[in-house]
C-alpha positions in Angstrom: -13.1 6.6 20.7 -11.4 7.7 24.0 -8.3 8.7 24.8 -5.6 5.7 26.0 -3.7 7.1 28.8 0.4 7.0 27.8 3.3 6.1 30.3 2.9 3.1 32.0 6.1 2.1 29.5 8.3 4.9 29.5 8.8 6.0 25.6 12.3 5.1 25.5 12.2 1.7 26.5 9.4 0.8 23.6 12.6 0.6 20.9 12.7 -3.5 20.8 9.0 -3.5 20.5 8.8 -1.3 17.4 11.8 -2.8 15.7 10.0 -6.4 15.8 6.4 -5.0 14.7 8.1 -2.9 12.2 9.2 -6.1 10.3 6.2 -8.2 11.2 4.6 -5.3 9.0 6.2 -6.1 5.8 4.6 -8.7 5.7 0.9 -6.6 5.9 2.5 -4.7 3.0 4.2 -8.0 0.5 0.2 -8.4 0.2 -0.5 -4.8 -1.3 2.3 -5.1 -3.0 1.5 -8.9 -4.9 -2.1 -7.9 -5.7 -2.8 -4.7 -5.9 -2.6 -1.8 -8.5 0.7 -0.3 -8.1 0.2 3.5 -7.2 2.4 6.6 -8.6 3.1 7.5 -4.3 3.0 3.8 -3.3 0.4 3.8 -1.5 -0.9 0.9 -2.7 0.7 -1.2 0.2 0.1 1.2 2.8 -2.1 0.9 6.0 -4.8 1.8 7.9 -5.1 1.9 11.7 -9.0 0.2 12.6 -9.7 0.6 16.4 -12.1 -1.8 16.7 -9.1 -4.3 15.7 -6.1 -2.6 17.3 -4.8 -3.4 14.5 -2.6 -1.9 11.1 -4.9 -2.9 8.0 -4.2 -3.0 4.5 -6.8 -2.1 1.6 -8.4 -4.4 0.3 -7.5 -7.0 -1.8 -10.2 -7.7 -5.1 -10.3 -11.3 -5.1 -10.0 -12.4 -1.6 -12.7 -9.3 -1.1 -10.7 -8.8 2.4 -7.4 -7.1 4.4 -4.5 -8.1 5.8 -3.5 -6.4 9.0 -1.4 -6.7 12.0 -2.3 -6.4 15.8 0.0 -4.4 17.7 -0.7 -5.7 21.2 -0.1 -9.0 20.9 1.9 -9.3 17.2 -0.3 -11.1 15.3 -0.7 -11.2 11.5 -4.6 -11.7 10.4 -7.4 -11.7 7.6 -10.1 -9.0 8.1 -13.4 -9.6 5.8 -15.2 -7.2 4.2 -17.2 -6.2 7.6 -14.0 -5.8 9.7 -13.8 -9.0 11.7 -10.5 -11.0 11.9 -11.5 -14.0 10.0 -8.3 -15.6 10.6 -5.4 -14.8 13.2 -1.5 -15.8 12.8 0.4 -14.9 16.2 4.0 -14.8 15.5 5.0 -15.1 18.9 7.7 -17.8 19.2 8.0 -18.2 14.9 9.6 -16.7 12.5 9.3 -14.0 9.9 9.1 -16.5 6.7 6.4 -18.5 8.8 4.3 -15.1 8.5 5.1 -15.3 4.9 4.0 -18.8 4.8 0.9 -18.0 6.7 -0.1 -14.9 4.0 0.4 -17.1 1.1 -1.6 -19.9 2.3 -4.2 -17.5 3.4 -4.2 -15.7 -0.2 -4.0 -19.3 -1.9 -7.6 -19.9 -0.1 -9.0 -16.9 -0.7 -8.0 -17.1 -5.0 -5.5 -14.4 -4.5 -2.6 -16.3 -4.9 -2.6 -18.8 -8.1 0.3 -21.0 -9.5 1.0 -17.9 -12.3 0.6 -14.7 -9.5 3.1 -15.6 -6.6 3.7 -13.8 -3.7 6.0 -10.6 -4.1 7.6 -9.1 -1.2 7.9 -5.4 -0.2 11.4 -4.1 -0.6 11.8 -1.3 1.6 15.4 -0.4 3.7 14.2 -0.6 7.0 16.0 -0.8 10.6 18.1 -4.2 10.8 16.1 -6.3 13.8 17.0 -10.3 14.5 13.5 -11.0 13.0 14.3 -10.0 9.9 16.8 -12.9 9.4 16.0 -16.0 11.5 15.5 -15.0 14.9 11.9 -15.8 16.1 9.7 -13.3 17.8 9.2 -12.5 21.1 6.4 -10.9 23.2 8.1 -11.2 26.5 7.8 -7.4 27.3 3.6 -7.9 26.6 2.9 -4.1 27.8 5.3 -2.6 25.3 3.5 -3.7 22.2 0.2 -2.7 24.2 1.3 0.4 24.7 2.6 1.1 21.2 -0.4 0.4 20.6 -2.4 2.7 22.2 0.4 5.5 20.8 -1.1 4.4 17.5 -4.8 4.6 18.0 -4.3 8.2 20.0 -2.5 9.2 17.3 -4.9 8.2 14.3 -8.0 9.7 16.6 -6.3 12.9 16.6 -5.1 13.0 13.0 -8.1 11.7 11.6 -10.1 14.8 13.3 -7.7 17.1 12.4 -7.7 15.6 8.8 -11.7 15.8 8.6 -11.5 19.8 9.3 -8.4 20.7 7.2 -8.9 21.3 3.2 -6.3 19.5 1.5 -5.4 17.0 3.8 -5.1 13.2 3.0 -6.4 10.6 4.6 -4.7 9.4 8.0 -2.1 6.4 6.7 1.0 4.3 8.1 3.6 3.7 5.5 5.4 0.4 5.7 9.2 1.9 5.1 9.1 4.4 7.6 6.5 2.9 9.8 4.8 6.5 10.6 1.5 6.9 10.8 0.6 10.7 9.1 -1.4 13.0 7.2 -0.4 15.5 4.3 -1.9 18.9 4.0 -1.6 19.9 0.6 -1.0 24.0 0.1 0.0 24.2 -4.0 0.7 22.1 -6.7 3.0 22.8 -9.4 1.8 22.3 -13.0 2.8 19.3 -13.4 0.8 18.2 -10.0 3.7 18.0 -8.3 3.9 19.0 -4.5 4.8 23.0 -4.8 3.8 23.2 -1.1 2.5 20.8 2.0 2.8 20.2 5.6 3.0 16.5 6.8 1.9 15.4 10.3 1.6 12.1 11.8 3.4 9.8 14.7 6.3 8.0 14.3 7.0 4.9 16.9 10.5 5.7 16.5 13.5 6.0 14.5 17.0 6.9 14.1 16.5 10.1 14.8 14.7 9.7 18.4 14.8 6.2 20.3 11.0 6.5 21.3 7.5 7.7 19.7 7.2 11.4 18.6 4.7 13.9 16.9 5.9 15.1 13.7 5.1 18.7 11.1 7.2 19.2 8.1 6.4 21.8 6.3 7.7 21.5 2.4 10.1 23.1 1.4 12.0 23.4 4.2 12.0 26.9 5.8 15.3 28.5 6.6 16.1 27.3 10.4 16.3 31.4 11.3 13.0 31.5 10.5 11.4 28.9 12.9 8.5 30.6 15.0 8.5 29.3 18.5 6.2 25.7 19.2 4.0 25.6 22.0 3.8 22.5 24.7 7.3 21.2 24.5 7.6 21.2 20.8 10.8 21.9 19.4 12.3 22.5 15.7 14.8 19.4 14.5 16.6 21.1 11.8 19.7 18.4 11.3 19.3 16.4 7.7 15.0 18.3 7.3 13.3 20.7 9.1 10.2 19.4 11.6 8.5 20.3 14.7 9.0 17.7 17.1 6.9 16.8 20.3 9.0 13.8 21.6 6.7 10.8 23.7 8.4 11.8 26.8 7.8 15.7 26.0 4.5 14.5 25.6 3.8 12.3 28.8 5.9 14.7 30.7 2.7 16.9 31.7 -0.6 16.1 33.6 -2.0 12.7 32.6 -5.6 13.7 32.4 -4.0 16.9 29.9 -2.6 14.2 27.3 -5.0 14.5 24.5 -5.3 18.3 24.8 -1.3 18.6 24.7 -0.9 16.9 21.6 -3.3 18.9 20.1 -2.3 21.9 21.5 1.2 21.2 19.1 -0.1 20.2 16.1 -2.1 23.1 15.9 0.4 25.7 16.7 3.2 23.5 14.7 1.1 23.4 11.7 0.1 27.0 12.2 3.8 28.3 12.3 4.6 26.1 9.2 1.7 27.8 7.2 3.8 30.9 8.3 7.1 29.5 7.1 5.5 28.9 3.6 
């Protein structure tokens, strides 16, 4: 994998993009969620991010012996076999959000998943309110957002995923459907009872209440007192209002040499998770 330069959409103008894939992606998850084992962290409707695709996959489902993802660039839903090849694409550009639905049961109904005693359940997460998510169609009239959301995405899982590989205790690199972030957690101590004593998280957001635009995220757990923040390198900065995180926002990112990009984001995460390991 290489490095896809960011910018040619400013961060902050991505917001409509995010909102619409961020719905489209419930319906990835309503197929975790109908057929597979429910997990104690629910993670059983979680994604993947496969390069090859450009796409947010989900794990595979036993019967249909495939995935369900979503491509980013151009909002479609599809059906990945066992080898990784789209087997079967849904755009959802000009439809709606139960036509998705509609598509994934059909789809499932093919492949044995769905039978007349197994319907299809749907994820039930509080996300951010969108004109998708009640009747509105979508819309990929601004094209180079969702293409450059995507590339947001697959920089960010190259660089958590190699992070990930080197660091003991670290989970595999995962998007979540409710928050939509796309992260790693570095496990430090476990209470008796396995509960988390101590972690970091990291990962990318595309965006959310807090900032209008894609940002790098570490949290370490529990949340250090804000006096005791070390200082970030690269134009990361401590958000301490409702948890404690370093923050490198997508226009903090960008803001340097184009070419320095990869190098910048790593730059933070290292230091960011360094100071946190302090903190703890």
């Amino acid at each position: 994998m290489s490095w896809k330069t960011l910018g040619s959409i400013p961060p902050k103008e991505l917001v409509d993009a995010r909102l619409q894939l961020h719905q489209a992606a419930q319906v990835v998850a309503s197929a975790g969620v109908s057929f597979l084992e429910p997990q104690p962290d629910d993670s059983h409707p979680n994604f993947g991010w496969v390069d090859s695709l450009g796409a947010l996959v989900g794990r595979c489902l036993p019967r249909a012996n495939a995935h369900v993802g979503l491509h980013v660039a151009d909002l479609s839903l599809l059906l990945v076999d066992k080898s990784g090849r789209a087997v079967e694409t849904f755009g959802l550009e000009g439809r709606k959000l139960e036509e998705g639905y509609a598509w994934l049961a059909a789809a499932m109904t093919r492949s044995g998943e769905l039978t007349p005693s197994r319907g299809l359940a749907r994820a039930d997460y509080a996300i951010p309110e969108h004109a998708t998510g009640s009747d509105a169609s979508f819309s990929i009239a601004s094209r180079g957002a969702f293409s450059e959301l995507s590339h947001w995405f697959a920089n960010a899982h190259q660089t958590l995923a190699a992070f990930a590989a080197r660091t003991d205790g670290a989970s595999e690199v995962r998007c979540w459907p409710h928050h939509f972030d796309l992260g790693t957690l570095i496990v430090i101590a476990t209470n008796p009872d396995e509960s988390l004593a101590k972690s970091i998280g990291l990962g990318l957001s595309p965006g959310d209440e807090s900032y209008a635009e894609p940002y790098c995220y570490v949290s370490p757990w529990p949340y250090p007192e804000a006096g005791a923040l070390p200082a970030l390198e690269c134009g990361g900065h401590w958000h301490t209002e409702g948890y404690t995180s370093a923050i490198l926002t997508g226009s903090d990112l960008i803001a340097g040499p184009r070419e320095s990009q990869s190098e910048r984001l790593h730059s933070f995460l290292e230091s960011a998770v360094a100071a946190s390991r302090r903190t703890l």
